[in-house]
mmCIF file of the N, C-alpha and C atoms, coordinates in Angstrom:
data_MODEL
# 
_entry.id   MODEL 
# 
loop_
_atom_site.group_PDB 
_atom_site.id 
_atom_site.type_symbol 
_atom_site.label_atom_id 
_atom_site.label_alt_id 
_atom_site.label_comp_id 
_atom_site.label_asym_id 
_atom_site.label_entity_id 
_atom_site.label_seq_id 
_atom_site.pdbx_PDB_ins_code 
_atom_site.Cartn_x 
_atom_site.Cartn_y 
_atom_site.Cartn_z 
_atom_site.occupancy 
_atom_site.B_iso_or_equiv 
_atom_site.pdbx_formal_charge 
_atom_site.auth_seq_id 
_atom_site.auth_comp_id 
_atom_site.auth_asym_id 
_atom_site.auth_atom_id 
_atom_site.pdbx_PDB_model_num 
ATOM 1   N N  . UNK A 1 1  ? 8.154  7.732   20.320 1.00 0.00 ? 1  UNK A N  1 
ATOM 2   C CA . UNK A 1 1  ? 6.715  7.638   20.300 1.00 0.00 ? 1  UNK A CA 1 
ATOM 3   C C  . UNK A 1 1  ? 6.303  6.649   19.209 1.00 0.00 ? 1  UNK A C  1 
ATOM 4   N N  . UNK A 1 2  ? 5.719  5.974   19.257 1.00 0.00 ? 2  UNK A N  1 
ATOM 5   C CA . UNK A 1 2  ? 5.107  4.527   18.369 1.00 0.00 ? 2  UNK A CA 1 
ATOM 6   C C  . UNK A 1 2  ? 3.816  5.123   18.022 1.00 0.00 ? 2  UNK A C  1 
ATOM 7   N N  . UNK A 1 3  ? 3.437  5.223   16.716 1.00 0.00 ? 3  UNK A N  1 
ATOM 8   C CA . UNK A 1 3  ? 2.415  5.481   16.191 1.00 0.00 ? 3  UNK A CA 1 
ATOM 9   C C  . UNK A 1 3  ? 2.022  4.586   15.622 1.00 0.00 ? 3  UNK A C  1 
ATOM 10  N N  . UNK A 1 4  ? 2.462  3.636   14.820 1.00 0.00 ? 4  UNK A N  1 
ATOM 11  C CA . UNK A 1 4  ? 2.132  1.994   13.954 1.00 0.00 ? 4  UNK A CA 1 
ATOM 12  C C  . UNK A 1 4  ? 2.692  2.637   12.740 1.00 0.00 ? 4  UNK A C  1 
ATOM 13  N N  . UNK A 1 5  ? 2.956  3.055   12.686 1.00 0.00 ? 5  UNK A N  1 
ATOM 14  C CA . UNK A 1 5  ? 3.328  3.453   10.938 1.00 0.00 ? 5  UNK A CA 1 
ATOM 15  C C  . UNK A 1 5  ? 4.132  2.743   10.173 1.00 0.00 ? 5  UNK A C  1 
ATOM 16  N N  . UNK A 1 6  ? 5.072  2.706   10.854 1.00 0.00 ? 6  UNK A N  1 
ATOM 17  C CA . UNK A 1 6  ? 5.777  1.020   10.440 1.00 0.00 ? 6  UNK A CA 1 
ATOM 18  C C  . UNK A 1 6  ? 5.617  -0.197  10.289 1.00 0.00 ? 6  UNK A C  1 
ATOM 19  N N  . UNK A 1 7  ? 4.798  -0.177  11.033 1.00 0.00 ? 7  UNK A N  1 
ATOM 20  C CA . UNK A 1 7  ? 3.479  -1.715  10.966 1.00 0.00 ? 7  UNK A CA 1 
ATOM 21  C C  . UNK A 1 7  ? 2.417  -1.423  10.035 1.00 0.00 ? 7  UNK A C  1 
ATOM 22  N N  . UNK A 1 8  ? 2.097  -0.314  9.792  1.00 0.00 ? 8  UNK A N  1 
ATOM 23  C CA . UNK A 1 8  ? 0.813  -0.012  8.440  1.00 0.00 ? 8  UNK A CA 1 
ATOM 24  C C  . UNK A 1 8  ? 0.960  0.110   7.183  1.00 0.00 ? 8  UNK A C  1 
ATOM 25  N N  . UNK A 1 9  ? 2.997  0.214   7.153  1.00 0.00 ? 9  UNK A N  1 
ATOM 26  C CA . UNK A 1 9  ? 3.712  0.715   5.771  1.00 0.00 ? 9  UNK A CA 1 
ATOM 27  C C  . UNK A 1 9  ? 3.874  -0.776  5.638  1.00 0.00 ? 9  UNK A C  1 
ATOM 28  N N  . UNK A 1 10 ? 3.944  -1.719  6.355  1.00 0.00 ? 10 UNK A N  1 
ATOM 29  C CA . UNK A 1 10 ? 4.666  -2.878  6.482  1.00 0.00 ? 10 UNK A CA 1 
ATOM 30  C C  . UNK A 1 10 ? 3.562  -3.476  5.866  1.00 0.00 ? 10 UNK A C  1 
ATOM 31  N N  . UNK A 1 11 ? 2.090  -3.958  6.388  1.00 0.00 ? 11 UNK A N  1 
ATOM 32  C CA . UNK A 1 11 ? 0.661  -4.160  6.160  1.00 0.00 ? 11 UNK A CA 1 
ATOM 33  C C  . UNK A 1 11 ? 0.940  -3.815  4.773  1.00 0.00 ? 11 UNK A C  1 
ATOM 34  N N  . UNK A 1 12 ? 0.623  -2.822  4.259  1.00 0.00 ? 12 UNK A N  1 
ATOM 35  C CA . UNK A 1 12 ? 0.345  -2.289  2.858  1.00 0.00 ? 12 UNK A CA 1 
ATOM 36  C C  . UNK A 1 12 ? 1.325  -3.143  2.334  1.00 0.00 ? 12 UNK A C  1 
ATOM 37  N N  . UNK A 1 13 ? 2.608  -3.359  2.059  1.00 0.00 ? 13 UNK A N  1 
ATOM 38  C CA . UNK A 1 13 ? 3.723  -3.693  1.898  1.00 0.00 ? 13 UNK A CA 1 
ATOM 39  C C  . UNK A 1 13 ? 2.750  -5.246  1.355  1.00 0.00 ? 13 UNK A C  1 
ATOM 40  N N  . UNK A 1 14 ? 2.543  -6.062  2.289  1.00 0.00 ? 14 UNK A N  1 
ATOM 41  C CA . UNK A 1 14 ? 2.088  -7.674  2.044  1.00 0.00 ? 14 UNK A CA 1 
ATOM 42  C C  . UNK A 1 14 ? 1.134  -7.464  0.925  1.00 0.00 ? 14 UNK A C  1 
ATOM 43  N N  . UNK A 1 15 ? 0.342  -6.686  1.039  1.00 0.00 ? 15 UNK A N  1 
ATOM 44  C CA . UNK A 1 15 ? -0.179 -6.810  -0.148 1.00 0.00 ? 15 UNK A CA 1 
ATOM 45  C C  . UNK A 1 15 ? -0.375 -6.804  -1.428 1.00 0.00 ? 15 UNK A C  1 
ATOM 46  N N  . UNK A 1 16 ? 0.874  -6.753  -1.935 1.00 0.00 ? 16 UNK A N  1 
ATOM 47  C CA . UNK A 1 16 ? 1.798  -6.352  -3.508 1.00 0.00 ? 16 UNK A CA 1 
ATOM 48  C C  . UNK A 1 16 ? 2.587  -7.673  -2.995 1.00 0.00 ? 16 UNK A C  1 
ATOM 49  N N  . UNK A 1 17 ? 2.957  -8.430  -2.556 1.00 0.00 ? 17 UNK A N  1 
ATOM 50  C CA . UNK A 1 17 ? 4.043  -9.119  -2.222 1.00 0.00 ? 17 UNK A CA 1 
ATOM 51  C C  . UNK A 1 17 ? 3.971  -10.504 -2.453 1.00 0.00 ? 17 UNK A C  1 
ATOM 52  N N  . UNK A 1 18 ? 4.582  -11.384 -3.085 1.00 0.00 ? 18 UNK A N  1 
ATOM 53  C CA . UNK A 1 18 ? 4.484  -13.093 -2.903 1.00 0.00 ? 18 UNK A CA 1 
ATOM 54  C C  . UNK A 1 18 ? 5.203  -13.344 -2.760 1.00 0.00 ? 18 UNK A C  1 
ATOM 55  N N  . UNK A 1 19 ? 6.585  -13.229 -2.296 1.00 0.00 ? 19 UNK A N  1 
ATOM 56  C CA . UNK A 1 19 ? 7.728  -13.647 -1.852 1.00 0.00 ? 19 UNK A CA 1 
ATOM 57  C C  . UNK A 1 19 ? 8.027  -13.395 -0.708 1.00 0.00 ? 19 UNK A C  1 
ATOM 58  N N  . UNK A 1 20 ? 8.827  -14.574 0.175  1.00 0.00 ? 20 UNK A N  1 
ATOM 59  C CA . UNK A 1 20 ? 9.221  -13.858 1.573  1.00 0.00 ? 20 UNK A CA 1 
ATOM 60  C C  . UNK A 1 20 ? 10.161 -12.805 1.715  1.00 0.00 ? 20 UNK A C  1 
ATOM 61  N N  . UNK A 1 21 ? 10.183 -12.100 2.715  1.00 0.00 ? 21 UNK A N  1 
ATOM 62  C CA . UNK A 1 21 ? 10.890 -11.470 3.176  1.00 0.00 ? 21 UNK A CA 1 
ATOM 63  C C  . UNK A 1 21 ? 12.288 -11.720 4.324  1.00 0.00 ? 21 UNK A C  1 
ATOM 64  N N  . UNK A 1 22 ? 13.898 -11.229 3.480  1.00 0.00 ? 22 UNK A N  1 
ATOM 65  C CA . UNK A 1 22 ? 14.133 -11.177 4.586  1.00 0.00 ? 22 UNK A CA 1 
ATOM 66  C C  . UNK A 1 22 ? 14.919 -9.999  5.165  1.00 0.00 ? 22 UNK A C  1 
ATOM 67  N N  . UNK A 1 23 ? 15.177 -10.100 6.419  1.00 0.00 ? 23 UNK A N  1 
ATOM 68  C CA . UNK A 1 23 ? 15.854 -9.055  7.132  1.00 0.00 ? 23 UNK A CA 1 
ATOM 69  C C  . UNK A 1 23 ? 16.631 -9.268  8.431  1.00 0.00 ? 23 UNK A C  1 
ATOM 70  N N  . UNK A 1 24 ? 18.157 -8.325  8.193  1.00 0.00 ? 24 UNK A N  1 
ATOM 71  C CA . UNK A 1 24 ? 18.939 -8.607  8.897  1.00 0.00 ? 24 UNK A CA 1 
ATOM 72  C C  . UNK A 1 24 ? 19.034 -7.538  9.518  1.00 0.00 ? 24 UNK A C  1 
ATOM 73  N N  . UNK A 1 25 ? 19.399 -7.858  11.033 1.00 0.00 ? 25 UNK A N  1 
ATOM 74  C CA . UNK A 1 25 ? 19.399 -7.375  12.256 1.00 0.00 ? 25 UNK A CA 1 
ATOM 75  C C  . UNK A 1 25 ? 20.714 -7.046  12.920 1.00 0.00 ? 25 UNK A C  1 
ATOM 76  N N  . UNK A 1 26 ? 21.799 -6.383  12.989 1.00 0.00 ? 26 UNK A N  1 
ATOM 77  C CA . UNK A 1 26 ? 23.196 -6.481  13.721 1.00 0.00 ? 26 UNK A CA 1 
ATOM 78  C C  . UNK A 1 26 ? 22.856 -7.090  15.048 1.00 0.00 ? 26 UNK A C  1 
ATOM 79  N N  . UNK A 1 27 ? 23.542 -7.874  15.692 1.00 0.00 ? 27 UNK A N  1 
ATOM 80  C CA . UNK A 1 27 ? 23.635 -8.228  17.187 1.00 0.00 ? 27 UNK A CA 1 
ATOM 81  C C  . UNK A 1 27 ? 24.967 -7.649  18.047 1.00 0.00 ? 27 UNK A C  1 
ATOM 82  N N  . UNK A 1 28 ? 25.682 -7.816  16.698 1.00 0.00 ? 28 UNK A N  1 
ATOM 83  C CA . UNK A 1 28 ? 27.093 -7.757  17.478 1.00 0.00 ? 28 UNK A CA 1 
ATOM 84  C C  . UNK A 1 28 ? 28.135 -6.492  16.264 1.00 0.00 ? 28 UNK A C  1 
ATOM 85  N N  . UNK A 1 29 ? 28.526 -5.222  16.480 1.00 0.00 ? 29 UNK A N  1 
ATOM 86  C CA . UNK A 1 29 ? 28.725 -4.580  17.789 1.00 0.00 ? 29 UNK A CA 1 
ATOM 87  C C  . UNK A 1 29 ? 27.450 -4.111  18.670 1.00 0.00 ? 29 UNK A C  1 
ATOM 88  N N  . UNK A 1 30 ? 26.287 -3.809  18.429 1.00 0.00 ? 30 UNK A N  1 
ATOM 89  C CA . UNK A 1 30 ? 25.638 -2.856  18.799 1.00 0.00 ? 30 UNK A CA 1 
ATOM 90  C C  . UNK A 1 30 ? 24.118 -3.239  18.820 1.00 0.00 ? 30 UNK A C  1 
ATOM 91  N N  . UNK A 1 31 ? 23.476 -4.633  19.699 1.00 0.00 ? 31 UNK A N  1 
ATOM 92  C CA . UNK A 1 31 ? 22.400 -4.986  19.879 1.00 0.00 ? 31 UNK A CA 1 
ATOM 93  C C  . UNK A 1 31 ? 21.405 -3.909  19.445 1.00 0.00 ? 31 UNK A C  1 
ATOM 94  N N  . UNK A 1 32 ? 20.364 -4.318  18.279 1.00 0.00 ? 32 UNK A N  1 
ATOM 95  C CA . UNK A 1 32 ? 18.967 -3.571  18.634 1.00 0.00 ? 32 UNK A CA 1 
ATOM 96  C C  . UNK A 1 32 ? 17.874 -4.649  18.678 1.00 0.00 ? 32 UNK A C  1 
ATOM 97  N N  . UNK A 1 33 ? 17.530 -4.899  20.182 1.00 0.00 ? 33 UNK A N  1 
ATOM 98  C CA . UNK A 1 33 ? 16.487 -5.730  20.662 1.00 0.00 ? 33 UNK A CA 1 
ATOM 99  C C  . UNK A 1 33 ? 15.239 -4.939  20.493 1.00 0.00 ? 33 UNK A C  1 
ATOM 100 N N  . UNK A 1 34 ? 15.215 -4.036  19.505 1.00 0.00 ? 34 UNK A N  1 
ATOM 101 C CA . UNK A 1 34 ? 13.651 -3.356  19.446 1.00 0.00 ? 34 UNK A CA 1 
ATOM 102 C C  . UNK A 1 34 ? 13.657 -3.188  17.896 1.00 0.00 ? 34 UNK A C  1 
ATOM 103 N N  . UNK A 1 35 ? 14.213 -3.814  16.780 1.00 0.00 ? 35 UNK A N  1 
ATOM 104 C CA . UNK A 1 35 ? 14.232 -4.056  15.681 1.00 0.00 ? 35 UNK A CA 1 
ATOM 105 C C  . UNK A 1 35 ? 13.730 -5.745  15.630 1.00 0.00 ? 35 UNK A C  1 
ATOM 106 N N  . UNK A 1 36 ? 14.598 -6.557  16.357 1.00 0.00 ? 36 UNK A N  1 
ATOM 107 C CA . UNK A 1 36 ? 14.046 -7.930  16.521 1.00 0.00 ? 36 UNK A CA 1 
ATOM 108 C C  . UNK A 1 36 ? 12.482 -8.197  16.964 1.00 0.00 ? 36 UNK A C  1 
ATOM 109 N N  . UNK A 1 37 ? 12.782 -7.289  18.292 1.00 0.00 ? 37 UNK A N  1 
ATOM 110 C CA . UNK A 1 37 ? 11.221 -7.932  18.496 1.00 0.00 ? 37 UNK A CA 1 
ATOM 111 C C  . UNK A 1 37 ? 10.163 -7.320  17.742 1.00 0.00 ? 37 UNK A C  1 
ATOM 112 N N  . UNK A 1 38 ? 10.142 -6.111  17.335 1.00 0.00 ? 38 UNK A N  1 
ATOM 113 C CA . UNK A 1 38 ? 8.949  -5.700  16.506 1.00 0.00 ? 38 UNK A CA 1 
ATOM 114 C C  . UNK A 1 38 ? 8.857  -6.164  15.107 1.00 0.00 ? 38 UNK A C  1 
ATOM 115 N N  . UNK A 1 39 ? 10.387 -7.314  14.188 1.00 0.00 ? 39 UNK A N  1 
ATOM 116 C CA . UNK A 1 39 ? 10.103 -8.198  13.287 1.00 0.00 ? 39 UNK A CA 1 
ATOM 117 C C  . UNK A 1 39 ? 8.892  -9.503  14.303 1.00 0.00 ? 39 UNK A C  1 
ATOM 118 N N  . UNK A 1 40 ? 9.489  -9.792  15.120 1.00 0.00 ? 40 UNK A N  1 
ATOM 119 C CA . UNK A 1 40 ? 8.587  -11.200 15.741 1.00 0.00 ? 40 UNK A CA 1 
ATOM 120 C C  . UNK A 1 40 ? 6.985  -10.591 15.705 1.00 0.00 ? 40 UNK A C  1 
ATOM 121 N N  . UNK A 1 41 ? 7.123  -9.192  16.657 1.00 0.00 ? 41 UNK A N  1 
ATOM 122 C CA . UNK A 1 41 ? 5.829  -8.972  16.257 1.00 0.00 ? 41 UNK A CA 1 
ATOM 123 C C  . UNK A 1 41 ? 5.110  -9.091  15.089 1.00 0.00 ? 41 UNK A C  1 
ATOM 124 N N  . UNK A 1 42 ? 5.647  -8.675  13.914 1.00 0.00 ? 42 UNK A N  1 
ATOM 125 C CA . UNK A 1 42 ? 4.965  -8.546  12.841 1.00 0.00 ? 42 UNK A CA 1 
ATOM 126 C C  . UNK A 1 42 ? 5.162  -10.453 12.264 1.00 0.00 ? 42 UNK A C  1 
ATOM 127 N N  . UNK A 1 43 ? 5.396  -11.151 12.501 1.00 0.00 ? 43 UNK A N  1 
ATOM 128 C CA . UNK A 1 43 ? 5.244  -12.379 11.958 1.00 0.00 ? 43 UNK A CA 1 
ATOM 129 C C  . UNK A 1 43 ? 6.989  -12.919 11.675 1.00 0.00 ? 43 UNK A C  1 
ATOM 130 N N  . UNK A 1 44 ? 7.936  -12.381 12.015 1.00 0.00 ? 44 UNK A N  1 
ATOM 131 C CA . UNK A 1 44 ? 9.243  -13.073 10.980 1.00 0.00 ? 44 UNK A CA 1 
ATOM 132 C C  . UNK A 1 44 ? 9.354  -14.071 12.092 1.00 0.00 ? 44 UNK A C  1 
ATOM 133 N N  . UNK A 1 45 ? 10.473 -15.347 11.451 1.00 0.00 ? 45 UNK A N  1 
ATOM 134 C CA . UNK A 1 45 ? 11.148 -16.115 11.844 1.00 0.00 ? 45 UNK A CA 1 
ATOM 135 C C  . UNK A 1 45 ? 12.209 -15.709 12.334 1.00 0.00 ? 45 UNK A C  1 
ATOM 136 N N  . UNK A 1 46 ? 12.873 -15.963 13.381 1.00 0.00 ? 46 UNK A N  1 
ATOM 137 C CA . UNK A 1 46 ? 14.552 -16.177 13.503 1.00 0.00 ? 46 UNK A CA 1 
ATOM 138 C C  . UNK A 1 46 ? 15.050 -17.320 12.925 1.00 0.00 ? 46 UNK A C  1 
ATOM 139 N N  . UNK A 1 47 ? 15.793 -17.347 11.677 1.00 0.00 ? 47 UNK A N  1 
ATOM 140 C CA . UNK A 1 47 ? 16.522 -17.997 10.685 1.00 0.00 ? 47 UNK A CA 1 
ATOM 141 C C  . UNK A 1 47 ? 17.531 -18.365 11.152 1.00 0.00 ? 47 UNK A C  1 
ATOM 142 N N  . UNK A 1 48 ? 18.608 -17.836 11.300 1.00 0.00 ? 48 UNK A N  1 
ATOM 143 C CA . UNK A 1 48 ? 19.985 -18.248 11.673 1.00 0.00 ? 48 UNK A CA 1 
ATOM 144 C C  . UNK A 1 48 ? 20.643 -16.928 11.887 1.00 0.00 ? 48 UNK A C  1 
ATOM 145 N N  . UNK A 1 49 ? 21.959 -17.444 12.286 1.00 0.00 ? 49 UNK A N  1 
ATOM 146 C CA . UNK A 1 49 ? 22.055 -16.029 12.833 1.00 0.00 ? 49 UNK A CA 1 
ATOM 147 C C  . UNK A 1 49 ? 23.804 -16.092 11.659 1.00 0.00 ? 49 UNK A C  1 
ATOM 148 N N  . UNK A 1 50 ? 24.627 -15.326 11.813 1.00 0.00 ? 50 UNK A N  1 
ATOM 149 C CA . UNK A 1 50 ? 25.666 -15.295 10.817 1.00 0.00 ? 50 UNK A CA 1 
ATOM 150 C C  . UNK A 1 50 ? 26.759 -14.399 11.217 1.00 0.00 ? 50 UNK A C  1 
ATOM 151 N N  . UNK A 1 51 ? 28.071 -15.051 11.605 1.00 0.00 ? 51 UNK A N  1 
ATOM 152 C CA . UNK A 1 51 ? 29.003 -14.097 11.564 1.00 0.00 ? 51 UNK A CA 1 
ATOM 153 C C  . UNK A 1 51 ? 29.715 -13.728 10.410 1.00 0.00 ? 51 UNK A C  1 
ATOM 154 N N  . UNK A 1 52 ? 30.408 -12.469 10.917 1.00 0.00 ? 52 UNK A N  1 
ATOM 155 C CA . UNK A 1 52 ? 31.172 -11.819 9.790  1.00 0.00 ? 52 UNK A CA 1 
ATOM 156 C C  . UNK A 1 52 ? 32.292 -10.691 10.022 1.00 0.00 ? 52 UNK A C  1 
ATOM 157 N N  . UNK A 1 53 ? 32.953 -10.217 8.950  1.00 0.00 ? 53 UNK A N  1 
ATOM 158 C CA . UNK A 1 53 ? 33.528 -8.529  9.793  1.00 0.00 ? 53 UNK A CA 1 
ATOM 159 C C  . UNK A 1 53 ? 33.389 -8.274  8.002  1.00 0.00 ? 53 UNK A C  1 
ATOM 160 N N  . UNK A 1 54 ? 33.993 -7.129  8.579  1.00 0.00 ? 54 UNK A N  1 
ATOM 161 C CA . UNK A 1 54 ? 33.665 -5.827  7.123  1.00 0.00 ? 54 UNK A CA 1 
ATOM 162 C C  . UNK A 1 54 ? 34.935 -4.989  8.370  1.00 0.00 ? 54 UNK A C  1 
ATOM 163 N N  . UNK A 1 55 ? 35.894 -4.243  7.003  1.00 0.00 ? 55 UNK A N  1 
ATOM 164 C CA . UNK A 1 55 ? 37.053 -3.242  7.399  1.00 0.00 ? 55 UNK A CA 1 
ATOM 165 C C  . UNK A 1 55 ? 37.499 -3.709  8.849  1.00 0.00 ? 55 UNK A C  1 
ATOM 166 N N  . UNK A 1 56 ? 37.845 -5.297  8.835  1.00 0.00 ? 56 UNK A N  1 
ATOM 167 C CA . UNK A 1 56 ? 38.750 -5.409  10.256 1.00 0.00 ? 56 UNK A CA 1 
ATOM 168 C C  . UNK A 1 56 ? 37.377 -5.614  11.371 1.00 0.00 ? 56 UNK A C  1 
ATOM 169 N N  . UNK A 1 57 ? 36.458 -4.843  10.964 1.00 0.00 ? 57 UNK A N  1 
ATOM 170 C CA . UNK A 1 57 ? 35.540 -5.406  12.400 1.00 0.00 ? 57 UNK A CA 1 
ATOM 171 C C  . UNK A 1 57 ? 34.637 -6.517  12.392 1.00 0.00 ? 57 UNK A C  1 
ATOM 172 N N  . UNK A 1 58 ? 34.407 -7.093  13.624 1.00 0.00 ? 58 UNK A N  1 
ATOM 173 C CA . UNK A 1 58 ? 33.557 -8.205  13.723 1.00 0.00 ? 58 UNK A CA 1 
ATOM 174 C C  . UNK A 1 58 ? 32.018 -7.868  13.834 1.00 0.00 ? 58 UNK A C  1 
ATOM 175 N N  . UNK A 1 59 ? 31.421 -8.548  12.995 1.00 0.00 ? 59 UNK A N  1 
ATOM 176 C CA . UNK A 1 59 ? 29.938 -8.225  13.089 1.00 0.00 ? 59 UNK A CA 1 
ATOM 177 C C  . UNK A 1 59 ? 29.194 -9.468  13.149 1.00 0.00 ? 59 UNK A C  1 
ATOM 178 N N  . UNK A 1 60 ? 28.093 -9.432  13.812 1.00 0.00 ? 60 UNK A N  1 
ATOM 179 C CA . UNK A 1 60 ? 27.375 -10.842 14.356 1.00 0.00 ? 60 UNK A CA 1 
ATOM 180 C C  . UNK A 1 60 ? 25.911 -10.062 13.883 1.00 0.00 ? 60 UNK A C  1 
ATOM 181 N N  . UNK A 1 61 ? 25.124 -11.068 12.887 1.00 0.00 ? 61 UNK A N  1 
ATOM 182 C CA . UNK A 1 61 ? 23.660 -10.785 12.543 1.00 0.00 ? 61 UNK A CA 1 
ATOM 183 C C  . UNK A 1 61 ? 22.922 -11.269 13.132 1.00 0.00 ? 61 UNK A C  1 
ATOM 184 N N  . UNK A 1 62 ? 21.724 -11.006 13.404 1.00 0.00 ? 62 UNK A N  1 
ATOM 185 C CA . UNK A 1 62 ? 20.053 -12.036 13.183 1.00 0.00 ? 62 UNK A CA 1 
ATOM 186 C C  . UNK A 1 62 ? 19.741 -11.830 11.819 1.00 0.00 ? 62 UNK A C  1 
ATOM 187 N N  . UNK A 1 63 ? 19.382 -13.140 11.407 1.00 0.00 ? 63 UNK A N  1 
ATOM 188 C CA . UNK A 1 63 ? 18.544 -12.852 9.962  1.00 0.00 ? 63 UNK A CA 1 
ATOM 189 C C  . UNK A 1 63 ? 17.067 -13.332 10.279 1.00 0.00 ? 63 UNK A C  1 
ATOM 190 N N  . UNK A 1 64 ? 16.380 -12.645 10.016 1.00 0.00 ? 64 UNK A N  1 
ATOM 191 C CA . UNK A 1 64 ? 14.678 -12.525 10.343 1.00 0.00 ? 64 UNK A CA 1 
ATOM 192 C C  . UNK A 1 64 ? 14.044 -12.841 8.835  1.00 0.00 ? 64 UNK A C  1 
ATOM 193 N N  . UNK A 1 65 ? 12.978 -13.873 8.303  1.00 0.00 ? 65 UNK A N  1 
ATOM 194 C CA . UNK A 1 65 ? 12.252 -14.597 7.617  1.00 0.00 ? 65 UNK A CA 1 
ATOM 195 C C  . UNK A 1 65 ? 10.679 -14.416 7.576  1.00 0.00 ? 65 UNK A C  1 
ATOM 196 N N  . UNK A 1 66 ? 10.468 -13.366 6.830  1.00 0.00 ? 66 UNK A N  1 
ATOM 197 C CA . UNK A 1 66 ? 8.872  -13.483 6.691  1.00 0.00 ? 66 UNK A CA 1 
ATOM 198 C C  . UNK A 1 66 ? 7.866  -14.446 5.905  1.00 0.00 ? 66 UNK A C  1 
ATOM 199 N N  . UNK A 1 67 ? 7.674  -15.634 6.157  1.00 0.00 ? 67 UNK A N  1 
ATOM 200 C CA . UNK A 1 67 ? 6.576  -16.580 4.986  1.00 0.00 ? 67 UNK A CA 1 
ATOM 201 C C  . UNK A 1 67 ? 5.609  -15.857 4.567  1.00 0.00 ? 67 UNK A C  1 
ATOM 202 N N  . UNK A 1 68 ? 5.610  -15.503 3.102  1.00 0.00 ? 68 UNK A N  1 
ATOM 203 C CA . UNK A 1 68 ? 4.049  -15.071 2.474  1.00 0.00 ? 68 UNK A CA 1 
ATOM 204 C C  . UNK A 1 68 ? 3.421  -16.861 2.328  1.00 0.00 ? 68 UNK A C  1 
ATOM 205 N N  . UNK A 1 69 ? 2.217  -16.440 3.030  1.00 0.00 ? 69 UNK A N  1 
ATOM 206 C CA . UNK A 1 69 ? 1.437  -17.413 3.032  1.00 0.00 ? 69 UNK A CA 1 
ATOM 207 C C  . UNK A 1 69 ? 0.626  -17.564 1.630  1.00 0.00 ? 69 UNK A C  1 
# 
């Protein structure tokens, strides 16, 4: 159930803030296409994306870029 609360904690959030934000997203093992798009919603960039592993496994990021204007 979506209430905005995350988007209103987020809101409040910009307003203490002058630096961008960033935030990383796993793609790879375990897609969450509803972490990405509700960064786009709220304003981030898709930056680059970045492989990696940690303990033997392979992990693939999104890194997401918020500009304080």
């Amino acid at each position: 159930m979506r209430s905005g609360v995350g988007t209103a904690i987020f809101n409040e959030m910009l307003l203490n803030l002058d630096v961008p934000i960033v935030s990383f997203i796993v793609e790879v093992p375990l897609t969450n296409k509803a972490s990405a798009k509700w960064h786009e919603h709220l304003g981030f960039d898709l930056a680059a994306t970045c492989d990696g592993d940690y303990k033997g496994k392979k992990f693939k990021w999104w890194i997401y870029i918020f500009w304080i204007d």
